[in-house]
N, C-alpha and C positions, 0 to 999 in steps of 0.2 A: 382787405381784412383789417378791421380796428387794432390798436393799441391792446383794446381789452380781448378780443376775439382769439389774438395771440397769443396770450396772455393763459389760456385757459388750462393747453399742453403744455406750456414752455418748460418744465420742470419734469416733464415726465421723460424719462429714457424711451420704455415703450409701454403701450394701452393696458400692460398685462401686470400681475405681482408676480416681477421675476428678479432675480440677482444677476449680477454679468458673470461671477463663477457656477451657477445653475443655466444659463443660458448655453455658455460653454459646451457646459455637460451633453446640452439634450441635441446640440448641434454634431456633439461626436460620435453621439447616439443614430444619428441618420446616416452615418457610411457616407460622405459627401469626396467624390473623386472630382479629379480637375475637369471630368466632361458628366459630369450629372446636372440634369437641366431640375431648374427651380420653379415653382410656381407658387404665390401667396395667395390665397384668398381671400380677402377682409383684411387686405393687407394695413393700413391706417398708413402711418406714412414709414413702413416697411422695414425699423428698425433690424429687425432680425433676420428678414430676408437678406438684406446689407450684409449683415456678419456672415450668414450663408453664402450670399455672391460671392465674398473673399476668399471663401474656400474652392471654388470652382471656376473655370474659363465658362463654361456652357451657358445658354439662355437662361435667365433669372427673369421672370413677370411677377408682377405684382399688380393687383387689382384691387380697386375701391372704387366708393362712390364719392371720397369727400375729396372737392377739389385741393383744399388747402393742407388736407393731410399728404395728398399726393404731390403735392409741389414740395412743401419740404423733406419730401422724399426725393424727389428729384435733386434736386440742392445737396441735400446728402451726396447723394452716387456722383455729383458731377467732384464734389468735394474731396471725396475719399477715390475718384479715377475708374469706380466700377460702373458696368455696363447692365444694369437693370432697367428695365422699360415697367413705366409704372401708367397703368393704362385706369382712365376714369372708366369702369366699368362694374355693371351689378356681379360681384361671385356667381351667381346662380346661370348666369348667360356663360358661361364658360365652356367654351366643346372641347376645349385641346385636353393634353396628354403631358406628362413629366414625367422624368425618374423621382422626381420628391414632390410634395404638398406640405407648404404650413397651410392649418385654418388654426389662427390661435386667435381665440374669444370673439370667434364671428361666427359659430353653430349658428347664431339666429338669421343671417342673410342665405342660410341653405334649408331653414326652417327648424333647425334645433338637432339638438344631438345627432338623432337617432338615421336622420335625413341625410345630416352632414356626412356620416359615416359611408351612408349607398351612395353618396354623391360624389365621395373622393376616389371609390372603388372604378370609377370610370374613369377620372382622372386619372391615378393611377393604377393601372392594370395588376402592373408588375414593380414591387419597391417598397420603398420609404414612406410615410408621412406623419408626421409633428402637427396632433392635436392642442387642443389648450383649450379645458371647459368648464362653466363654474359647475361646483357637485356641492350636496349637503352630507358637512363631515358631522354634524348630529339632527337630532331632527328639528325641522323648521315652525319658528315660533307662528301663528297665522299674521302676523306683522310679515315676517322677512315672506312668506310665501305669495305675501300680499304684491310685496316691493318685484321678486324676481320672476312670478309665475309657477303654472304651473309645469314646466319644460324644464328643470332643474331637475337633474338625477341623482339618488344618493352615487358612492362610488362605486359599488357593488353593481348598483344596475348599470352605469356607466362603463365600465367593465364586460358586464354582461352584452351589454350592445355592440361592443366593437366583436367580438368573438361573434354574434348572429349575423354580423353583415362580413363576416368572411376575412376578419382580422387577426394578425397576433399579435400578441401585445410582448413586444420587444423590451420595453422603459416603460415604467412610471415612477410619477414623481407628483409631490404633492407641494404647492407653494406652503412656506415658511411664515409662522408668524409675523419674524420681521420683513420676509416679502410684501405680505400684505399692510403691515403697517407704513410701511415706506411707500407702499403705491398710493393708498390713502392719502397718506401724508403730501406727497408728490402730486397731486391730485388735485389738489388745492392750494399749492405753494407758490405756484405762480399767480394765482387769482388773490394772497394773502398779501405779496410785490406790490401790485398794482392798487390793491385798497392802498396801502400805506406810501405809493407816489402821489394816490389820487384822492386824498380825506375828502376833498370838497366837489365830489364829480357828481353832479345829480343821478348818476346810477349807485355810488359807494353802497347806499343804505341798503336798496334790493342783493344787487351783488353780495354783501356781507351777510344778510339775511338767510341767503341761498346756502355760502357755504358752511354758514352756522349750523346748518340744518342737514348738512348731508353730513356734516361729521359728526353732529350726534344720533342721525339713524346708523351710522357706521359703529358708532361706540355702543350703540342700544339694542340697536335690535339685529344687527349679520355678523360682528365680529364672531370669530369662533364657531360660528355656525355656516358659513359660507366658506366653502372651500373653494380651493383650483386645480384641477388635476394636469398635468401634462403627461399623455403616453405619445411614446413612439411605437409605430405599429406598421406591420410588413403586410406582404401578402402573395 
């Protein structure tokens, strides 16, 4: 992996707009006993399963497809002394079973919302699981729906989906302005490091380019209008 490659998450805690006292929360929100088995899917490099592993001895997986997310996943666990297997794998290939499931902001590798929902209910049977998905908190300018699709659910329908495929919805929670500004921000903080080690890199110009550009589609056209919802949901 580049300098630059690395460069991109280095700053991010995890892939999501969440707080570490909101992460807390939605962790204590899942009942996590010292033998409840963990499953991520679309793990990234598994931050939050991590703080979940520490609550539990039982099997913790974690699944993805990006190699480098998954190694500094690995690197993590070996770091902190927990025992999570982070397996290079598509979510959607998954046959097993857990007492818990994250899928936090990876609906789209089970095909979206609504999919993700019937597809946890296999996973698990019987339990817990900690979604995480973007929703429109007002209505979508044709820019932003442009940017996300059409697979973005206001709350309400979002909501309404997890009750059709046989959920209750235990917690919700909506990320915070400042969640989202700080993810943003975090987003590209590493990438703003490396411009400013690297002025003279025959990539700087694009590179700066790029993230000029996503932080004023951020400031223009999704702030405010782009939500996140996190429920915890049993069954």
């Amino acid at each position: 992996m580049s300098e630059l490659d690395a460069a991109r998450y280095a700053r991010l805690r995890w892939n999501t707009p969440l707080s570490e006292p909101h992460a807390e929360e939605l962790l204590d929100h899942l009942d996590l006993t010292t033998a409840t088995s963990i499953v991520d899917l679309g793990c990234g490099w598994g931050e939050l399963l991590l703080r979940a592993s520490g609550r539990t001895t039982a099997k913790a997986i974690g699944l993805d497809t990006d190699p480098a997310g998954l190694a500094r996943g690995r690197r993590a666990a070996v770091d902190r002394g927990l025992d999570v297997d982070f397996v290079e794998q598509d979510a959607a290939g998954y046959g097993g079973t857990a007492d818990r499931a994250l899928c936090v902001g990876s609906a789209h590798t089970l095909g979206g919302a609504r999919a993700m929902l019937t597809a946890l209910a296999d996973v698990v049977p019987s339990g817990r699981v900690l979604v995480g998905d973007g929703c429109w908190e007002s209505p979508p300018t044709p820019a932003a729906a442009g940017i996300f699709g059409d697979g973005v659910l206001a709350l309400p329908d979002l909501v309404a989906a997890c009750r059709d495929t046989g959920w209750h919805v235990l917690h919700l929670s909506m990320a915070t302005q400042h969640e989202w500004d700080d993810f943003e921000s975090r987003h590209r903080a590493g990438v703003r490091e490396w411009l400013l080690a690297n002025p003279d890199d025959p990539r700087a110009a694009q590179v700066r380019a790029t993230a000029d550009s996503r932080e004023h589609e951020y400031l223009t056209v999704y702030r405010r209008v782009l939500g996140f919802a996190y429920l915890v949901l049993a069954r």
